[in-house]
Structures are given as structure tokens and as C-alpha cells.
DOPAMAR-47803 format. One line per 2 residues: number of its first residue (from 1); their letters; for each residue y, z, x of C-alpha. Coordinates in pm, 1 decimal. Layout:
N
NUM = a = Y Z X; ...
***
This chain:
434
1 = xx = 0.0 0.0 0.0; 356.3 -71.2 152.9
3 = xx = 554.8 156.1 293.4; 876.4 345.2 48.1
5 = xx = 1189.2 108.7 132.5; 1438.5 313.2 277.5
7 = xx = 1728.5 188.6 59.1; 2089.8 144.1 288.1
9 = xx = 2402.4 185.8 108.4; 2578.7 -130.9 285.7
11 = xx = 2383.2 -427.4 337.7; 2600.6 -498.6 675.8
13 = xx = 2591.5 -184.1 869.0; 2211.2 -206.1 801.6
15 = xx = 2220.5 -448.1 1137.2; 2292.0 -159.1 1342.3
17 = xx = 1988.4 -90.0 1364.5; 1932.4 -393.8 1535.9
19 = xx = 2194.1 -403.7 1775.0; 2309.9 -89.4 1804.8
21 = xx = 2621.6 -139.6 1652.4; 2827.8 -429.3 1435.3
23 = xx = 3039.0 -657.4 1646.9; 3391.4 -821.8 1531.2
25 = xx = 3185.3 -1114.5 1613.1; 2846.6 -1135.0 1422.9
27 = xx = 3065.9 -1024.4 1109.1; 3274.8 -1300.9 1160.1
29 = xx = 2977.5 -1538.3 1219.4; 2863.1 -1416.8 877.2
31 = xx = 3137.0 -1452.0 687.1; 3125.1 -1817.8 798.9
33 = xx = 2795.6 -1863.9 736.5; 2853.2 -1738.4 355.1
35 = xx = 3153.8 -1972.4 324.5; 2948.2 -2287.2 474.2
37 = xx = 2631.0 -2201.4 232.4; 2975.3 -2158.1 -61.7
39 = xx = 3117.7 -2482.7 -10.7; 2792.6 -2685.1 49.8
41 = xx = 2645.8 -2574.2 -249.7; 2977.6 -2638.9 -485.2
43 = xx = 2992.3 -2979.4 -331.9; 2635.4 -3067.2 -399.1
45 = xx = 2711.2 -2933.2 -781.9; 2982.4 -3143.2 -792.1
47 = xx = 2812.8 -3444.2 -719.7; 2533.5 -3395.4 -933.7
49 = xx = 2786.1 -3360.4 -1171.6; 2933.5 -3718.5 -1150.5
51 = xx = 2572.1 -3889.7 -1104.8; 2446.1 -3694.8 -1425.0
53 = xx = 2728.3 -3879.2 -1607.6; 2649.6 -4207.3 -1481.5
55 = xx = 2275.0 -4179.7 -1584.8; 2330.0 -4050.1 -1928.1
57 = xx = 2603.3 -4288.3 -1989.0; 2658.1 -4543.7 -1751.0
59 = xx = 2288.9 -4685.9 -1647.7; 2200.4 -4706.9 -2022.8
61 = xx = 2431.1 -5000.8 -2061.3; 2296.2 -5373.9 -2041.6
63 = xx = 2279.3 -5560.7 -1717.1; 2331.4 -5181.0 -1512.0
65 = xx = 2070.7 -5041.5 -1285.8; 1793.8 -4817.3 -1429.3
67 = xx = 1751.9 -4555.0 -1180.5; 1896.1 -4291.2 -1467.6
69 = xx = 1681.8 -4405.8 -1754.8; 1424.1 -4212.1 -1675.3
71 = xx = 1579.5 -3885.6 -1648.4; 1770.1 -3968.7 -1915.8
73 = xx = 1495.0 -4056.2 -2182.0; 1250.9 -3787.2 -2019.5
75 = xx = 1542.4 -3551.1 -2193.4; 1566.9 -3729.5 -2524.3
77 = xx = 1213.7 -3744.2 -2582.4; 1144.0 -3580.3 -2911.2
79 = xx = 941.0 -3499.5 -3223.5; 1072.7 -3780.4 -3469.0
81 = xx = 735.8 -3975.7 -3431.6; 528.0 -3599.3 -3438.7
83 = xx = 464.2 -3364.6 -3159.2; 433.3 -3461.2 -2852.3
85 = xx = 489.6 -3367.8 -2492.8; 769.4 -3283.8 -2342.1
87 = xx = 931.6 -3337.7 -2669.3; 1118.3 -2998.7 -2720.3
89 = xx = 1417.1 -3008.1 -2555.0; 1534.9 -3347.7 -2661.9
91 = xx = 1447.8 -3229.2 -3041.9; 1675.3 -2975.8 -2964.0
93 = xx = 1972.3 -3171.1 -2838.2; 1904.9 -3411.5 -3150.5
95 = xx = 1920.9 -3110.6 -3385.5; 2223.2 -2983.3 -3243.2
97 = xx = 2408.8 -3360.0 -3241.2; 2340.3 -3354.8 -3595.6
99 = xx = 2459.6 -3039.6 -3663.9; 2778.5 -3079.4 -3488.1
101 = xx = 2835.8 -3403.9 -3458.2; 2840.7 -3442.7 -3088.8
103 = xx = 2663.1 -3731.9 -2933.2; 2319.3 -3703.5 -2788.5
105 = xx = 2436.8 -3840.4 -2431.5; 2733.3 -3576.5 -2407.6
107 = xx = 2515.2 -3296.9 -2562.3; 2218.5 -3394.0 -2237.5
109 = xx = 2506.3 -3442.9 -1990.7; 2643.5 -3066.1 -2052.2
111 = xx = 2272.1 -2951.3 -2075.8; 2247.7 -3112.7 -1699.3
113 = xx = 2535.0 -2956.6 -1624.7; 2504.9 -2597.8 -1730.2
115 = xx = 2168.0 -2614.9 -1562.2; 2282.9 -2754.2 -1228.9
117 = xx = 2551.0 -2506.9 -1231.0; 2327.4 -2203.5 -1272.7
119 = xx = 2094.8 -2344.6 -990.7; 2417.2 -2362.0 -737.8
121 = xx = 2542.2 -2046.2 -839.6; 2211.8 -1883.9 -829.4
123 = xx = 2165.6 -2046.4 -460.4; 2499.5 -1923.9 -355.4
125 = xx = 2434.2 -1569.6 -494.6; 2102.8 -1512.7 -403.7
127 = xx = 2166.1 -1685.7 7.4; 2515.5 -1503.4 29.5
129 = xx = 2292.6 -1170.6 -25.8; 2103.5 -1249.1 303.0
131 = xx = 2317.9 -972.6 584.0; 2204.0 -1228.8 831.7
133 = xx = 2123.1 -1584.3 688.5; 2028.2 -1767.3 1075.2
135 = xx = 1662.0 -1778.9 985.1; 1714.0 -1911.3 696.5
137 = xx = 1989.7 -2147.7 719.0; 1722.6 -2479.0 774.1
139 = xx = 1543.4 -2351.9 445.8; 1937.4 -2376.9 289.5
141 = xx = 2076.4 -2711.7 405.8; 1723.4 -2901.5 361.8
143 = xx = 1746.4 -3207.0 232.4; 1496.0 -3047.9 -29.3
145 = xx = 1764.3 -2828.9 -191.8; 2015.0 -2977.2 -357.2
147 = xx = 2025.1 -3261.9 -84.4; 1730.0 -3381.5 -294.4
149 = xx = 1936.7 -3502.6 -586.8; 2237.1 -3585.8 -401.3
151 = xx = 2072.8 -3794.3 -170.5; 1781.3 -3969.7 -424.3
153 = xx = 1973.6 -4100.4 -720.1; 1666.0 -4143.3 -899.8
155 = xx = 1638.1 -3745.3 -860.3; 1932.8 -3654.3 -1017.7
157 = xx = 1877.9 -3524.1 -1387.1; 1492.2 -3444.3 -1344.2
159 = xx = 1383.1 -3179.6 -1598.7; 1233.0 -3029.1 -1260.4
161 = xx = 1557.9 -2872.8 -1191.6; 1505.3 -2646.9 -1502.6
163 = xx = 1220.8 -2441.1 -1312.0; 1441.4 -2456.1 -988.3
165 = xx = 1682.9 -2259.1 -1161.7; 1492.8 -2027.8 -1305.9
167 = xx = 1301.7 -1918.7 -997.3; 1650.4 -1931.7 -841.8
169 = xx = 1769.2 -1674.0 -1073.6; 1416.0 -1474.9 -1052.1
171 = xx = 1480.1 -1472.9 -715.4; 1867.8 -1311.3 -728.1
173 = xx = 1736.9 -1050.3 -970.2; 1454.0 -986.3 -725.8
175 = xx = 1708.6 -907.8 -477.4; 1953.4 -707.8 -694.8
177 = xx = 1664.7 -471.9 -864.6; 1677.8 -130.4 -845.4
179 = xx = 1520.6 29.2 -569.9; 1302.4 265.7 -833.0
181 = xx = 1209.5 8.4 -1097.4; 1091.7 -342.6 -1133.3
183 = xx = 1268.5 -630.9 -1273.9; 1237.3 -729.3 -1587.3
185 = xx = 1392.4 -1076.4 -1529.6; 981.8 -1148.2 -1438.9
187 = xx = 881.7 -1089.6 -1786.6; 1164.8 -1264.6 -1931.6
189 = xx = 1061.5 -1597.6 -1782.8; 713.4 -1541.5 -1875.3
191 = xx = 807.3 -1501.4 -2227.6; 1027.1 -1834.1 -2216.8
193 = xx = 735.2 -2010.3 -2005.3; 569.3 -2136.7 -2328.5
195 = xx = 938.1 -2325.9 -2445.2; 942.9 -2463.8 -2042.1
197 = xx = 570.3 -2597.3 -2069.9; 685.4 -2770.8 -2410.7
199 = xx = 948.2 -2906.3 -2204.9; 783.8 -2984.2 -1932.1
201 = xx = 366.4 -2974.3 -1908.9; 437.6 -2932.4 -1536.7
203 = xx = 572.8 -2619.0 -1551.7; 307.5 -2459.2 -1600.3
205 = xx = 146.4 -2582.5 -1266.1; 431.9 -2379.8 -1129.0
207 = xx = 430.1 -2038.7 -1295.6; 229.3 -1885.0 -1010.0
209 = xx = 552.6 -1849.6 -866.9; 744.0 -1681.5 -1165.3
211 = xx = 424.8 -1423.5 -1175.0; 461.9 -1349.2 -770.7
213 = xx = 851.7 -1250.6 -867.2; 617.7 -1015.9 -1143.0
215 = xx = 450.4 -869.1 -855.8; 598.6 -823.5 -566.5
217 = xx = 661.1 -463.0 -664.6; 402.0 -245.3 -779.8
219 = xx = 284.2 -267.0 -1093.3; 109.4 -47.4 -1342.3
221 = xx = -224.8 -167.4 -1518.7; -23.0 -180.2 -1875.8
223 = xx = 253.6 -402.9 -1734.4; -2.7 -618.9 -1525.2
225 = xx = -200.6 -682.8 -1873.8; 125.1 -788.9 -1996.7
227 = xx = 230.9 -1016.8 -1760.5; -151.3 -1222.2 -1787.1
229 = xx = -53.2 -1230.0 -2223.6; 229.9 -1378.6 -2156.5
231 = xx = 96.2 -1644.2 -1880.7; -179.6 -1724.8 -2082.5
233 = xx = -6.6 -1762.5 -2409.5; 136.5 -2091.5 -2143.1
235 = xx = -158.9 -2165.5 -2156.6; -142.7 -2294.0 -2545.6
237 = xx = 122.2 -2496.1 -2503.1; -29.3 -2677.9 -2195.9
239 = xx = -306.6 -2723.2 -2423.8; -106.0 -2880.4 -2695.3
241 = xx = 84.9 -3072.5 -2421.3; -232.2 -3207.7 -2279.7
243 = xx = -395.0 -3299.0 -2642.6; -63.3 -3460.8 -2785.1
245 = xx = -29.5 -3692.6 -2515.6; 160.4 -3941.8 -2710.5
247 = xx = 102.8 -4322.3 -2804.1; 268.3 -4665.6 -2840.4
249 = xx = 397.7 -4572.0 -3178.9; 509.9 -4246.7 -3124.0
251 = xx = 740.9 -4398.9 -2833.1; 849.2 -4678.8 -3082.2
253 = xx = 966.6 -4424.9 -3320.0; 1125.7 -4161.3 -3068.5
255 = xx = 1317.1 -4489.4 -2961.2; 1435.4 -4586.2 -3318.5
257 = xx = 1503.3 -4204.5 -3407.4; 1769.0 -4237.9 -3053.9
259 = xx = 1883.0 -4587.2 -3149.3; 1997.7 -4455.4 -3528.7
261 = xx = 2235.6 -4203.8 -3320.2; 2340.2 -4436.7 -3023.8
263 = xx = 2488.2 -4725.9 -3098.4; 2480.9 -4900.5 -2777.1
265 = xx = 2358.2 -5298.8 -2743.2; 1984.7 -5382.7 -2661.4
267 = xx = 1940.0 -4950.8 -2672.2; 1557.8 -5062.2 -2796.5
269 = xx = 1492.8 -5260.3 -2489.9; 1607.8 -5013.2 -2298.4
271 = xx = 1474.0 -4698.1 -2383.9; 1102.7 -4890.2 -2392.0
273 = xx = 1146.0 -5057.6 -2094.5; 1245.6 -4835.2 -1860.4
275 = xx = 1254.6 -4441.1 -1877.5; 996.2 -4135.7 -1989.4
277 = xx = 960.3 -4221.4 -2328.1; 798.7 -4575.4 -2243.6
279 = xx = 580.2 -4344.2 -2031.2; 415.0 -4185.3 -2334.7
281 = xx = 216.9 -4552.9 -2463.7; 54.3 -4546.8 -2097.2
283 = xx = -299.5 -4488.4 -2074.4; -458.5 -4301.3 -1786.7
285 = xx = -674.2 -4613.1 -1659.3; -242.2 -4780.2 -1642.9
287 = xx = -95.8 -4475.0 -1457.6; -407.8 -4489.1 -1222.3
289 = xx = -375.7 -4853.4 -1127.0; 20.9 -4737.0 -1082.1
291 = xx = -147.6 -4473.6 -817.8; -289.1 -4726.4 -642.9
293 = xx = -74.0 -4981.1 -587.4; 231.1 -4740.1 -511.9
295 = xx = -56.6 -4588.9 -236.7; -194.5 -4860.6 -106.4
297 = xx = 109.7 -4990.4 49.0; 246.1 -4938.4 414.6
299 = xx = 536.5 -4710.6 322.7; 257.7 -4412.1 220.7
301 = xx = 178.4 -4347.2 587.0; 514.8 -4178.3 606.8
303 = xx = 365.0 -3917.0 395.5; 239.3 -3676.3 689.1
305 = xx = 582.2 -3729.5 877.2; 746.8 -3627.3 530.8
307 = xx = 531.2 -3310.7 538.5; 592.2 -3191.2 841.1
309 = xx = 971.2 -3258.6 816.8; 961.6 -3041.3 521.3
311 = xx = 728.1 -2795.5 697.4; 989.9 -2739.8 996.6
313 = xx = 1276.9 -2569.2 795.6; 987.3 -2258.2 769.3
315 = xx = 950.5 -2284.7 1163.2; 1314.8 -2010.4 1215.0
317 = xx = 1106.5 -1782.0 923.4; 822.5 -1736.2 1114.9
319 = xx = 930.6 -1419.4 1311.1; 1019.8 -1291.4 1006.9
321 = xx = 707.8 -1365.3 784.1; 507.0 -1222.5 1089.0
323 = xx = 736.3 -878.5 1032.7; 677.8 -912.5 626.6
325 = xx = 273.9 -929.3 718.9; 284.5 -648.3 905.8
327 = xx = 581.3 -426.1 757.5; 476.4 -496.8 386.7
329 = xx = 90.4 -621.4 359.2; 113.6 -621.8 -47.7
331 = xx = 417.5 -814.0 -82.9; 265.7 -1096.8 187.6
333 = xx = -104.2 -1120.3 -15.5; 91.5 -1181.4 -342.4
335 = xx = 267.5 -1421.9 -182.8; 51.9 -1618.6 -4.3
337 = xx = -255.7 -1583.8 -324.5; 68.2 -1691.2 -544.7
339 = xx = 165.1 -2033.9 -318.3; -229.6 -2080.6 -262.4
341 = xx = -306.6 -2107.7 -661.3; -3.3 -2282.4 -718.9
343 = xx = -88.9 -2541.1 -480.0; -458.2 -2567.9 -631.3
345 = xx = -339.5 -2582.6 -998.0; -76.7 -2882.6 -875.1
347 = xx = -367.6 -3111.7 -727.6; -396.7 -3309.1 -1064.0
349 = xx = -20.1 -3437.5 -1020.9; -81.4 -3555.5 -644.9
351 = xx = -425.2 -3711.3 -814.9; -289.8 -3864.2 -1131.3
353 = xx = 51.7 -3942.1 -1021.6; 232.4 -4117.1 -771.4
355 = xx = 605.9 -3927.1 -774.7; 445.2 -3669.3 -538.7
357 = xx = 755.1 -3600.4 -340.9; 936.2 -3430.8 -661.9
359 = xx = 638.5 -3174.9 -663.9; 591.6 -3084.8 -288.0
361 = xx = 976.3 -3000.8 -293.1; 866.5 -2785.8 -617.3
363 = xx = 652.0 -2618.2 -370.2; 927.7 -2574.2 -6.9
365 = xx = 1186.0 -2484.3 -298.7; 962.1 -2197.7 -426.8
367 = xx = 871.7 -2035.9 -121.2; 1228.1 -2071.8 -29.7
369 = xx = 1398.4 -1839.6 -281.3; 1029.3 -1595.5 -210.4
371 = xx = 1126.5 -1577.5 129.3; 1501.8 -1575.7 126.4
373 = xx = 1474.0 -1317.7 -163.9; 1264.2 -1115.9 41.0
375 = xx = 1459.0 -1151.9 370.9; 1747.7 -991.4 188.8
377 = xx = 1556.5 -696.1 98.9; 1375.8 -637.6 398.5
379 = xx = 1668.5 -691.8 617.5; 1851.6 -401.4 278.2
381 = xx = 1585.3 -164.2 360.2; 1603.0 -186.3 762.5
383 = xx = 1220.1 -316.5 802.1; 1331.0 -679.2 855.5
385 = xx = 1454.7 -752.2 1185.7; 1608.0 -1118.2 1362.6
387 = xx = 1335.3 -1244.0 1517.8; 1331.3 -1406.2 1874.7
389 = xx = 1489.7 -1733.7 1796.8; 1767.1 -1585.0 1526.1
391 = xx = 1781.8 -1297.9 1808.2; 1915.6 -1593.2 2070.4
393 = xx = 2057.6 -1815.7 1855.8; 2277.9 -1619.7 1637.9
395 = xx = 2617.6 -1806.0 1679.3; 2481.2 -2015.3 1865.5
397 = xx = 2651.1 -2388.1 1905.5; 2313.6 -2551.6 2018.9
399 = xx = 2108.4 -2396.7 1703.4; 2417.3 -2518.7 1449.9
401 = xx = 2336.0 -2823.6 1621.6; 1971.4 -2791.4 1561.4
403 = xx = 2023.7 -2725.3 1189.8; 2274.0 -2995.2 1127.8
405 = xx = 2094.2 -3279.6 1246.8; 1774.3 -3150.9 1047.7
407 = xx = 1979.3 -3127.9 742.0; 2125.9 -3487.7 769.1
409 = xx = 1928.8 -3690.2 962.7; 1585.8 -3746.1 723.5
411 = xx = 1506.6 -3757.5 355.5; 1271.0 -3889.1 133.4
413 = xx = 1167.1 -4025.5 -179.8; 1056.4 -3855.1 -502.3
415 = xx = 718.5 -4058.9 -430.7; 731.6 -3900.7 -99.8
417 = xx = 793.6 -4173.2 143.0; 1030.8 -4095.1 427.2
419 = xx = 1303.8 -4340.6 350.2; 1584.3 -4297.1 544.5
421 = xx = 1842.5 -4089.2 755.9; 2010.7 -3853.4 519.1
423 = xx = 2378.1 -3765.8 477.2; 2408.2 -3923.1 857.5
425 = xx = 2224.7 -4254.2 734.1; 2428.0 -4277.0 474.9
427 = xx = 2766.4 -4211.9 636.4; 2635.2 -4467.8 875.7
429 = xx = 2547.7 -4710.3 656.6; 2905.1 -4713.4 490.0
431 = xx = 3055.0 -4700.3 823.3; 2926.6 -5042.2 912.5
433 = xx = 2949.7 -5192.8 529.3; 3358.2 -5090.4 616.2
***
């Protein structure tokens, strides 16, 4: 059993302990830190902001690209036609545009935004908690964070983002609990897991992660029965998700239930021919063929180069994952049996789909907000010390360097393929287009 935490009543003076005493300096280095991991996270909000706009309203014009469509549609799909997955939230946002008489499109842009807002905010709050961030600052400026919609277009507006936030939250309240009781943000999710998996049959694939948050502290046998009620009670509406699969009529009627409400030219053509809903008349002998041919071409042996790309921003952790092993045994076995049946109950999407990339960062962003949230309370209760390299580096030009170039030189694809050179790529790119 772990150790009691010796709770610290600042945060910042905890790091005397490590050095003997505070210095003008590392404060300083901190407070920069905190504005950096600010500004980089309002800036990627802000531009998921614009490119949620231009896939709810721009790409769903004729003769425009259709990289939006899919997120788009994926968040209009509804039960007009009868239940079927994923169909909840856009039966919602129709519901509500009736009510109110607010279009569909501006009632799914402001859903985009309120939940992009509370994934930034929820990153800012839960990495500004961190005393000292240097171990983690790869894990924050990966281009798996919100680099990942900023840089792939095609990202921006994927219901995925819903669960991001959510574990983002999980992860602030994980921090901010009271030394001498457990969260009950945990149970909270668990309880709205059953609306996310009727969102999103995914989801559920995922909730290892929102019952590790359950566990990390110690929990008694009634609140551990709990918690399994309300994970399998999921477990219905990944049934339901899994039966009600959908058909070619269904998807015809979702589409004329839309068109009735958006009066935009060839809407028909375009909501069949090009997003989620046309997704639901597919047949799993179609999306397997899809598998294949997106596999079986040269850009998929990128995919172990991708892997360990993603892989390196855990590298500056590892002194401190070695301390959480040894300083708190419990807290590493639920996290590690957590990631491990995660990972096992996610092998049907790398199987049966080809968009792999979207769920491995599922995955790095996960164990992310674990670790982070868990940094900031071991480095709270004085157990968690810098490691070797955050121990040399710390202010450090040459490591800022280090982290930099990781977080702008690579990123890849939502099917996974490394496909280009990040922010610096890009920057490049327009440089010589100029």
C-alpha cells in the first residue's frame, strides 16, 4: 500500500527539498514555462476555432474541399431514420435548432467550440499545476496535443476531442482533490459514459482511463462495486451501438431530415458522398477492402517511425515514472493494468479501421494527463523529484532546443502515416510558396 502523502502548503517551496533552497532563477524559469504552455495552448484554441467554422460552414458548399464533411456529418448524425450509432448528439443539436430556431451548423460550431475551449483550459490548468513542468514539457508541445488538429485539417472537429476533454478535466480534478478524500469527478464521468458511448461507440474502448482517474486513490469495496455498475451499464449502450449499426436507408433519411433544415445547394450529394453519415450504408466486407488498400500502400511503413516519434515525448518522464514505481507501487499497477486493457480493448479499431493515427494519439494523450496529473501531486507531496535529465537541463538553452524541434519538426496523419515536418514544414513550405 503507498505511503500517506505528506501534503505541502505551497506547491513552490516544495522544491526545496530538492535543491536546498528556491532560486530567483528556477522561479523565473517557471513562470515562463507557465506563460509558454498559456499562450500555446490559447493559440492552438484559437485556431481550432476558425477551422471548426470552415468545416461546418464553409467545406459544405459545392465545388469546396471535403476535408470537414466528415467531422461535420459525424456530428449531425441522428435518430430521424431510428436509432442508430453515434446518433445522440446530433439528435440533440436538431432538437435544440428546432426549439430555438438556431441553425444546425451554428448550434455544432458552438458545440466544437465550448468543447475545444474546455480541453485548452483544462490543459492549461491542469500543466500550469506542475511546480516544475521540464519533464513534461515534450508530452505538452507534441504534435499529439492540440498540434494534432491544428496541424491535420482533417482532425479538426473529431468527436474524439469530447473524451480528450473529459480526461483533461478528470485529470485537473485529480490534481486539485483533497488530500483526505477521493474525487468524485471519477464517478461523474462514469455516469455520463453511457451518453459518450451513444455518441461515440469508441468511447467506450477508452474508459479504462476514466476508471484509473477512479482509482488511483484508495478505494473502499462499496465505491469499487460502484464504479464496475456504472462501467458496465457502458456496456449497454456499446451493445446497442454495435447492434444498430445503421443502413443505406437510415443514412438516406438522416440526410433528408438535415437537408429539410439546411438549405444549401446539392446538400444531398454532399452529406452522402462524403462525411460519417455515408459511413453508416458501409458494410464490413467495404470498410475491410478500405483497410487494405489504405495498408497496402508504401506510405504505411512510416507507421513504426510514427510510433516511436510519439513514444519519445515519454523519454524526459522516465526518471520520474521510475520514482512513481518505487515511491507509490499502487498508483503505478493501476496505471499501467489501466493503459494495458485499454490498449487490448482498442485492437478492433487498428483491425477494422484504417484512421489508426486518431486512436494511438487517444492513447499518448491519456497517459499524458495520468502522468502530468500525477507529476503534480507527487512533486505537491515532496516524493517526486527532477530526475537526471530535468536535474541538468532545467533552463537549459540546448534542452528548449531539444523540445522545440520535436514539437515542430514531425507530424502525422489521422491514418498514421508520418507526413510531414510540422509547424517548421509548414512555415517552410509558405516561405518558399512567398
Amino acid at each position: 500500500m503507498d505511503a500517506p502523502a505528506k501534503p505541502h502548503p505551497d506547491p513552490l517551496t516544495a522544491r526545496s527539498r530538492w535543491s536546498g533552497m528556491v532560486r530567483p532563477a528556477e522561479v523565473r524559469a517557471s513562470s515562463v514555462l507557465h506563460i509558454l504552455i498559456t499562450a500555446y495552448a490559447i493559440a492552438g484554441f484559437a485556431i481550432a476555432v476558425w477551422m471548426a467554422w470552415r468545416i461546418t460552414h464553409n467545406d459544405l458548399l459545392p465545388n469546396m474541399p471535403t476535408t470537414g464533411r466528415w467531422a461535420t456529418f459525424d456530428w449531425l448524425t441522428n435518430y430521424q431514420a431510428g436509432f442508430v450509432r453515434r446518433g445522440l448528439l446530433g439528435e440533440v443539436l436538431l432538437r435544440l435548432s428546432d426549439a430555438t430556431g438556431v441553425s444546425v451548423l451554428n448550434l455544432a460550431f458552438a458545440g466544437m467550440v465550448a468543447v475545444y475551449g474546455a480541453f485548452a483550459a483544462a490543459q492549461i490548468a491542469l500543466f500550469r499545476s506542475i511546480p516544475d513542468a521540464s519533464p513534461a514539457l515534450m508530452i505538452i508541445f507534441a504534435p499529439f496535443m492540440l498540434g494534432f488538429e491544428v496541424l491535420m485539417t482533417s482532425a479538426t472537429g473529431r468527436k474524439d476531442v469530447i473524451l480528450l476533454a473529459v480526461l483533461a478535466m478528470l485529470a485537473v480534478c485529480h490534481v486539485r482533490r483533497r488530500p483526505d478524500e477521493p474525487s468524485r469527478a471519477p464517478e461523474i464521468a462514469l455516469c455520463a459514459l453511457p451518453a459518450l458511448v451513444l455518441i461515440h461507440e469508441a468511447f467506450f474502448l477508452y474508459s479504462p482511463y476514466i476508471l484509473v482517474f477512479a482509482l488511483l486513490d484508495p478505494a473502499t469495496r462499496t465505491r469499487r462495486l460502484r464504479l464496475g455498475a456504472l462501467w458496465l451499464a457502458s456496456g449497454v449502450a456499446l451493445g446497442a451501438a454495435v447492434v444498430f449499426h445503421g443502413s443505406a436507408h437510415q443514412a438516406a433519411g438522416i440526410c433528408q431530415a438535415l437537408g429539410d433544415r439546411i438549405k444549401l445547394p446539392n446538400f444531398g450529394s454532399a452529406c452522402l458522398g462524403g462525411g460519417a453519415i455515408s459511413m453508416l450504408k458501409a458494410s464490413l466486407a467495404q470498410g475491410w477492402d478500405h483497410f487494405r488498400q489504405t495498408y497496402g500502400n508504401q506510405t504505411s511503413l512510416t507507421v513504426t517511425p510514427a510510433l516511436l516519434l510519439i513514444s519519445a515525448a515519454f523519454l524526459p518522464m522516465s526518471g520520474f515514472i521510475s520514482q512513481l514505481k518505487q515511491s507509490r507501487p499502487r498508483r503505478f499497477l493501476v496505471i499501467s493494468i489501466g493503459a494495458l486493457c485499454a490498449l487490448t480493448m482498442s485492437l478492433p479499431l487498428f483491425i477494422a479501421a484504417d484512421d489508426w493515427g486518431r486512436w494511438i494519439r487517444m492513447h499518448a494523450v491519456a497517459l499524458g494527463f495520468i502522468l502530468c496529473a500525477e507529476l503534480a501531486r507527487g512533486q505537491r507531496e515532496g516524493w517526486a523529484r527532477p530526475g537526471p535529465l530535468a536535474t541538468t537541463v532545467l533552463g537549459s538553452s540546448g534542452y528548449m532546443a531539444a523540445v522545440v524541434l520535436y514539437a515542430s519538426m514531425w507530424d502525422f496523419n489521422i491514418v498514421g502515416q508520418l507526413i510531414g515536418g510540422g509547424f517548421f514544414g509548414r512555415l517552410l513550405g509558405l516561405g518558399i510558396a512567398a
